[in-house]
N, C-alpha and C positions, 0 to 999 in steps of 0.2 A: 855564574850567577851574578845580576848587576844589582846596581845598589840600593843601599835598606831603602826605607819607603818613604823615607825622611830625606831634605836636602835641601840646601839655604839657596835662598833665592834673593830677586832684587826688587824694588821698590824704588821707581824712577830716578829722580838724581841722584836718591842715597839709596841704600844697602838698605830695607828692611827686609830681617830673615826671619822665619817663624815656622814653629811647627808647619809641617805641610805633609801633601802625603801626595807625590810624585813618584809614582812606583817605580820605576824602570829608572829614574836618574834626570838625565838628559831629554826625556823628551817635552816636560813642563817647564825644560828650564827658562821661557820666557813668562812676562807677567805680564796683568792686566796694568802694572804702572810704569810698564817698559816703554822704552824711547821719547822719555822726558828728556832726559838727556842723560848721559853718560858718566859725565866728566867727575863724579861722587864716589863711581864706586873702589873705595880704598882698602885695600887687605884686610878682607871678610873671611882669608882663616881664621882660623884659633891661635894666638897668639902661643906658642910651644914654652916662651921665656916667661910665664908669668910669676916666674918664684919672686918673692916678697925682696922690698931691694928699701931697708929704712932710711936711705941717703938720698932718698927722692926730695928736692928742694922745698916741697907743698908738705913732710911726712910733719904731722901733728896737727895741722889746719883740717879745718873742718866745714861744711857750707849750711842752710838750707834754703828754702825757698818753694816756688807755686808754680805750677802750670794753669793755664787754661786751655782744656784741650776737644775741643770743636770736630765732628765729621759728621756729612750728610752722605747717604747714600738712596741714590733714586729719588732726590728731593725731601727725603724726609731726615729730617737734624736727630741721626742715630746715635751719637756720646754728645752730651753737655755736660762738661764737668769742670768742678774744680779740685786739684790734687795739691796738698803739701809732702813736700818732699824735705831729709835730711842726710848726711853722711860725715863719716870720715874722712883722711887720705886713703886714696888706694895707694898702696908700696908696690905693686909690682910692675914690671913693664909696660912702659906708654911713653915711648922716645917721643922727644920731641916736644911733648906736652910740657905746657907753664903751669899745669896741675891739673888733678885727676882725683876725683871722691867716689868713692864706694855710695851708692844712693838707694835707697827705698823711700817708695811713695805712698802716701792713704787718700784717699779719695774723700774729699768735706763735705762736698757739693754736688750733687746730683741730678739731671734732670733729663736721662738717657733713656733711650727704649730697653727693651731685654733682650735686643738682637747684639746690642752694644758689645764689640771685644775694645779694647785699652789697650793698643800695639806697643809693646815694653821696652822699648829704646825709647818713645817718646812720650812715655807718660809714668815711667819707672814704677807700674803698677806688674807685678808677676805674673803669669799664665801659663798654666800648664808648667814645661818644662824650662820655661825660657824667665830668667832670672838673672842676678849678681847683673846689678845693672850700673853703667861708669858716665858722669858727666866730666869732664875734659875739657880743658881750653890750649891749642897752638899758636904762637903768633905767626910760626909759618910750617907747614904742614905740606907734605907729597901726597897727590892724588891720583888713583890711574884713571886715564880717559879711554882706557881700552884698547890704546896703539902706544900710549907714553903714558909716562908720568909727569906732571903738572904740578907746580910748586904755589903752593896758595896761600895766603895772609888771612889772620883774624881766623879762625878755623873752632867749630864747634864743635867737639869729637864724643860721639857716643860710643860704649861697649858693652857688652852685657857676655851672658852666658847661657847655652843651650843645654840640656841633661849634663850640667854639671862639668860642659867641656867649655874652653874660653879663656880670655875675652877672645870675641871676633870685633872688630873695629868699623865702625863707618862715619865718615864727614859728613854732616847735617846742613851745614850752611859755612860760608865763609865770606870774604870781600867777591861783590862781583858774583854770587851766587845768583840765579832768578829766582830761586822758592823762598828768600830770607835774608834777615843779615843780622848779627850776632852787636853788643854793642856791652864795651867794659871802660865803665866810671870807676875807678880805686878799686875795691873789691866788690862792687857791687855786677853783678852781669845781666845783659836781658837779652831772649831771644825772639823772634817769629818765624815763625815758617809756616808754608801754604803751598799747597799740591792738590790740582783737581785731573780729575784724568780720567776715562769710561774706556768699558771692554769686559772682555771676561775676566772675573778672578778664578784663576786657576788656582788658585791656592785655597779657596771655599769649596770643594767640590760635595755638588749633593752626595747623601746617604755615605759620605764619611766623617765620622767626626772618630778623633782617635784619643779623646776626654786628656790629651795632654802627655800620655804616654806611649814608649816606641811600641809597635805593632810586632808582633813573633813573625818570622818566618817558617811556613814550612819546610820540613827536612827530610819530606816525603818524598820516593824516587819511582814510585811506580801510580799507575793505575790504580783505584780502590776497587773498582766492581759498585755494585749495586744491583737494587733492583726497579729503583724506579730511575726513567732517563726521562730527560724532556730536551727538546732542539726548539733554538732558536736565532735570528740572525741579529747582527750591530751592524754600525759602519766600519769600514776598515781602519780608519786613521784617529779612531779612539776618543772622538766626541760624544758619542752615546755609551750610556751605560743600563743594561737590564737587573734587576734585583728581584732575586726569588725567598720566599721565605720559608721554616721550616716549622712546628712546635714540637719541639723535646721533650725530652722524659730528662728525671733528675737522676744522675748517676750512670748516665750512659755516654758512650763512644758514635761519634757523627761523623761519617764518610763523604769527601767532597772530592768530585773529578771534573776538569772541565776538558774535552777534547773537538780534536777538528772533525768537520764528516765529511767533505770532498776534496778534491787536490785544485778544484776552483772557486771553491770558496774557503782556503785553509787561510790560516792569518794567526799572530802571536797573543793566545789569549795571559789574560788572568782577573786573578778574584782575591777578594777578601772576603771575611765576615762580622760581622757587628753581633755582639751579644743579646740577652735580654735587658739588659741595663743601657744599650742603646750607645755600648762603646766599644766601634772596631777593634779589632785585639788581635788577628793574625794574618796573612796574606799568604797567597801563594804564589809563583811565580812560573820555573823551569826545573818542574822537579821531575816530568819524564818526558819520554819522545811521544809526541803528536803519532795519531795515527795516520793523518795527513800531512807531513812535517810543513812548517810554512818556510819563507824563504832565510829568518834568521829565527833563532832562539826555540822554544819548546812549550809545554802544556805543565797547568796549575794541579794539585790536589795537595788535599789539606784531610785530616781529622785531629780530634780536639774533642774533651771530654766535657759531658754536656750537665749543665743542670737545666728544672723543667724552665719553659720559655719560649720564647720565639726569638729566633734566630735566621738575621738576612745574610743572603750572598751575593754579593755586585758581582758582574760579570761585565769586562770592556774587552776590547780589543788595543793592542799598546804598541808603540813603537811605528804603526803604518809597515811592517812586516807582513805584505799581506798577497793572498795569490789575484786579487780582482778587489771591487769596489765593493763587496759584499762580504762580510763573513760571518762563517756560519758554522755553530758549534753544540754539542752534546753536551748536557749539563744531567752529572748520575748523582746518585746519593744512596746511601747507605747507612742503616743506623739499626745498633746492636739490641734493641726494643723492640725488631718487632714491624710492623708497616708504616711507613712513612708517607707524608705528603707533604709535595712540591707547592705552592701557590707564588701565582705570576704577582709582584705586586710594583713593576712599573715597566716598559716598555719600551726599548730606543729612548729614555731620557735624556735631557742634555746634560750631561756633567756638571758644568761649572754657570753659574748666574752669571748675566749681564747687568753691570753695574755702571753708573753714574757717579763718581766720586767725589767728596773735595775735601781735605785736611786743613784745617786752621790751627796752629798750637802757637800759643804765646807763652813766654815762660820769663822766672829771673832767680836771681841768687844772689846771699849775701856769703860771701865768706870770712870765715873768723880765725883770725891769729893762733897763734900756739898758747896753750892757757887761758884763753879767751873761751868762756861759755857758752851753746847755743841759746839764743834768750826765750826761742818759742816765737819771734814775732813772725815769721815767713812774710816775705815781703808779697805782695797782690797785682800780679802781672795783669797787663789790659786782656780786656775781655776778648773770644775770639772774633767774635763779632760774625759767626754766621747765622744765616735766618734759613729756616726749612721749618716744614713742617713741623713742630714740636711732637715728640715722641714719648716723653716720657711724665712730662706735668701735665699740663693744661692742655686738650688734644684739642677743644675747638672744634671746630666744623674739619676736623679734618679725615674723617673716614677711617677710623682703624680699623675696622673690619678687615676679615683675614682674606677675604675676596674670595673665593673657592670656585665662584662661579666661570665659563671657558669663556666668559665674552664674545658671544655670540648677537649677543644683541646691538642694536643700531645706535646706541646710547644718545636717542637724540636730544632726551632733556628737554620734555616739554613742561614738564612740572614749572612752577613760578616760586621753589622752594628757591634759595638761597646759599643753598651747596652747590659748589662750583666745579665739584669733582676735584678733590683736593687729594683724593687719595694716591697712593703709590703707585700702583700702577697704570695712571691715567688714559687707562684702557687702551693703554697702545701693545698690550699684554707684553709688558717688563716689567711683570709685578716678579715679588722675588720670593713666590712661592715653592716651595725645597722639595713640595712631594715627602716630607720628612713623614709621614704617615706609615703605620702595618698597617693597613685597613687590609681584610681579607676579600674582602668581596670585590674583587677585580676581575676575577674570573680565573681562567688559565690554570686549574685545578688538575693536576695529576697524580694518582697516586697508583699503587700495583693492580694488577689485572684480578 
């Protein structure tokens, strides 16, 4: 069995790790903000030593201070915010560091869309599972570039903590960094950083959201049975995903099998599923042998006791374990109520949006001596200074509209209106619609004879 669904991942020059749901481990392990460059990412385990150490040189100092923390995505300016943040000493392990505070941040300032996430190393704002957040300063600080290790000056050191396990560590900026540079008057500190980058985020992917917490694994080892089946094909190498959905009864048991049907189109599936509350909760994986085995690993099933609702099952293909460029699988179902029905409610999806990125974060902090009071001033780091579309105040001419339509049309814009097409997807269809919908009327309706 490989690993949970969950797995820290990177984030261009530096280490951002975040909830994620890379089933199989290894096979997401690149990002959409990969090959910025390397030389950042610095021991992003869990640091095993962090028992409490009160001879830390920083132990009784205390800091606070402000972000302002700027991203656009696909042109449009998705967080505008302003965050005050404060902490303690952190006492446990952070070699090397000339101090280290325990931080939590509140958000003052607002002027975000509601797509807006607040990535928690750099905005000390918490989500989900990902918390116990560390601002740090080295004057000289080891970084791996992926072949060595690199000895770097002036070093801006974040850490935080994932379900309770941590710190894991990453270098944000230092002397000599491209995304930023860190800058320390007596105790006063200020920082920027800035990262633009486009691709897929693999780490978004449609119809999963896992509302923050780890996803069960099946422990199932055989076949379910059923009585309704339905077949249908993906790509092999695990960029489409299909999602069928179920309505339950309350108090009953739901049977899920997913299997291969030829020896040429076999390939290594699996599946999750999302509740009626619209938050994935268990997975399956390799919990028996395929009827068609494929060339590595085995076939998913899952039950799980139901309350009434609607409940979806994704269905991909993983790993590129596959007999041909096609595969092709039997999806059964089973549920202790009585007759059930299947409905198709998306097709070959792409998994993960294509995204336009760019991070602006400006930040500062005062630090205060041993006995010295936090006074509440938070000191007012410069603004980040990106422009997009506004998203969450004043939208302007800017077309929020959810777009639903295929773009089909020739958009020639013969009107003498004044809208410029400003919207997100500037009809180049990279609009970053999720398909996040049950809508039942899709068709592909199976249910028993």
């Amino acid at each position: 069995m490989r690993a949970q669904i969950y797995s820290l991942i990177l984030l261009s020059s530096f280490v951002l790790i975040t909830s994620c749901s890379s089933p199989k481990g290894s096979d997401d392990s690149g990002s959409a903000f990969e090959d910025a460059d390397a030389d950042t990412d610095t021991d992003t385990d869990a640091d095993a030593d962090a028992d409490a150490d009160t001879d830390v040189p920083w132990a009784g100092r205390s800091v606070e201070g402000g972000i302002s923390y700027g991203k656009i995505v696909n042109d449009i300016l998705d967080c505008d915010a302003g965050i005050q943040f404060s902490g303690e000493a952190y006492t446990g392990s952070c070699p090397d560091c000339d101090y280290a505070f325990a931080v939590e941040g509140t958000i003052v300032e607002e002027n975000s869309t509601e797509d807006c996430s607040y990535y928690g190393p750099l905005s000390f704002i918490s989500s989900g599972a990902m918390d116990g957040f560390i601002l740090a300063h080295a004057s000289s600080y080891y970084v791996s570039t992926g072949y060595y290790d690199a000895l770097v000056t002036n070093a801006l050191v974040l850490g935080y903590h994932y379900a309770g396990i941590g710190p894991y560590w990453t270098t944000l900026i230092y002397d000599g960094s491209a995304y930023g540079s860190a800058v320390t008057e007596g105790n006063h500190l200020t920082w920027d950083f800035s990262l633009a980058f486009e691709g897929y985020d693999y780490y978004s992917p449609y119809y999963l959201d896992d509302c923050g917490e780890y996803l069960d694994e099946s422990a199932e080892t055989e076949h379910l049975g059923g009585d309704v089946t339905v077949t249908s094909t993906l790509s092999c190498e695990g960029e489409q995903i299909d999602v069928w959905q179920v309505s339950a009864e309350s108090a009953g048991v739901l049977g899920i099998s997913v299997d291969t049907v030829s020896a040429d189109t076999t390939f290594d599936p699996y599946m999750w599923v999302t509740g009626p509350d619209g938050c994935a909760f268990i997975f399956g994986d390799d919990n028996f042998e395929c009827t068609f085995p494929p060339p590595e690993y085995s076939c998913p099933s899952i039950d799980f006791a139901t309350e009434e609702g609607i409940y979806q099952i994704a269905v991909l293909g993983y790993n590129g374990s596959c007999a041909g460029p096609i595969a092709e699988y039997a999806l059964t179902v089973n549920a202790d109520w009585g007759d059930v029905e299947l409905v198709q409610v998306t097709d070959d999806h792409i998994r993960w949006p294509y995204e336009d990125v760019v991070y602006a974060i400006n930040g500062c902090a005062d630090i205060y001596e041993e006995g010295e009071d936090l006074p509440g001033a938070y000191c007012a780091p410069e603004e980040h200074g990106l422009v997009g579309i506004v998203g969450g105040g004043d939208t302007g001419e800017a077309d929020t509209d959810t777009d639903t339509d295929t773009d089909t049309d020739t958009d020639t814009d013969t009107d003498t209106d004044t809208d410029t097409d400003t919207d997100a997807d500037a009809d180049a269809d990279a609009d970053a619609d999720t398909d996040t919908d049950t809508d039942t009327d899709t068709g592909t309706s199976v249910s028993p004879e």
